[in-house]
N, C-alpha and C positions, 0 to 999 in steps of 0.2 A: 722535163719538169713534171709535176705533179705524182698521185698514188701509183707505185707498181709494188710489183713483188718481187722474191727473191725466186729467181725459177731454176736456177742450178748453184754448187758451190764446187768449186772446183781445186786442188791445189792441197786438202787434207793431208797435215805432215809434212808437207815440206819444206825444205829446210828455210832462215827467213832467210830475204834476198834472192831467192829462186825466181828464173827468168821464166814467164810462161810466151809463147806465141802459137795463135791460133786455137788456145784452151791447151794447150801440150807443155809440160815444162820441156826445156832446152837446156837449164843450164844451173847448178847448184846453187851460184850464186853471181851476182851481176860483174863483178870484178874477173870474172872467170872469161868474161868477152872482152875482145877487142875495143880498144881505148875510142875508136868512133863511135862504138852501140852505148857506150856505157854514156855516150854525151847527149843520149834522148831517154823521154821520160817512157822507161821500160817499165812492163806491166809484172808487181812481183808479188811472192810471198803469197797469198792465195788472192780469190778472182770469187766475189759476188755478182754471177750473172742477173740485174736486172732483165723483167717483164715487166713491160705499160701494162696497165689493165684499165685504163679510163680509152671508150673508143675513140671520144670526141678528141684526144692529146695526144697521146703519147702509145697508144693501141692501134693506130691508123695503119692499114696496107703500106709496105716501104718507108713509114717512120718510127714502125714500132719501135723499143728499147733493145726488144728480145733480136730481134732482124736486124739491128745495127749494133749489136756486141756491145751496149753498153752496160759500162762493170763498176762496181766498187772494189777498188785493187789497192795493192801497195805497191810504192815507186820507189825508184833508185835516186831520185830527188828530190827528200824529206826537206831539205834548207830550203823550197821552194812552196811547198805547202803552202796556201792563205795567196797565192801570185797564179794568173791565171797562165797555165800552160798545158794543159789540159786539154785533148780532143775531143772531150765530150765525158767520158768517163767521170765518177766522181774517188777521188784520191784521198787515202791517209796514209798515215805512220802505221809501218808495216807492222810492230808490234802492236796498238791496237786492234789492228785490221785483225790480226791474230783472236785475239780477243773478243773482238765481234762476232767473225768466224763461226766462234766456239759456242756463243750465246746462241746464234739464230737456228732457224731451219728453215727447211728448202718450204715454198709460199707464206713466210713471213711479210706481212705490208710492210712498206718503206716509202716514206714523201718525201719527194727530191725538191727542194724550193731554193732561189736565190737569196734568199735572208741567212 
């Protein structure tokens, strides 16, 4: 929660539905996997790396944002959106995400809140 930035973008151009793991795309698209991968919430279409930047939160040794790969991504489970299933990451529709993508750059602010 609270103020970070964007501190990488990752995923420019590819195609939607593209599977990334570990920052790396894997795979064109999510149907393109094996019928078990495709039954978790895989991280798609492109990857806003959050950075905490508040120290007292979300900046802290071992709980920063950046040190725990928390992202704003698209998923292969858009009919789930608004239901928490989520490892932490926060989630849209891939074509937005597209869109957002497009708008930001790398150390734009972003406030992560539960409201």
């Amino acid at each position: 929660l609270g103020l970070h930035c964007i501190g990488a973008k990752i995923g420019d151009n590819a195609p939607v539905g593209s599977v990334f793991k570990g920052r790396q795309k894997v795979a064109d698209h999510y149907s393109l996997l094996p019928p078990e991968d495709q039954q978790t919430n895989l991280i798609t279409t492109r990857i806003l790396r959050l950075r905490g930047i508040e120290p007292e939160l979300n900046a802290i040794p071992g709980h920063n944002a950046w040190e725990r790969y928390v992202y704003i991504h698209g998923t292969n489970r858009e009919a789930q959106l608004g239901t928490p299933f989520s490892a932490g990451c926060v989630l849209l529709a891939n074509a937005p995400l597209i869109e957002l993508f497009d708008l930001v750059e790398e150390g734009v602010l972003v406030w992560v809140t539960l409201d």
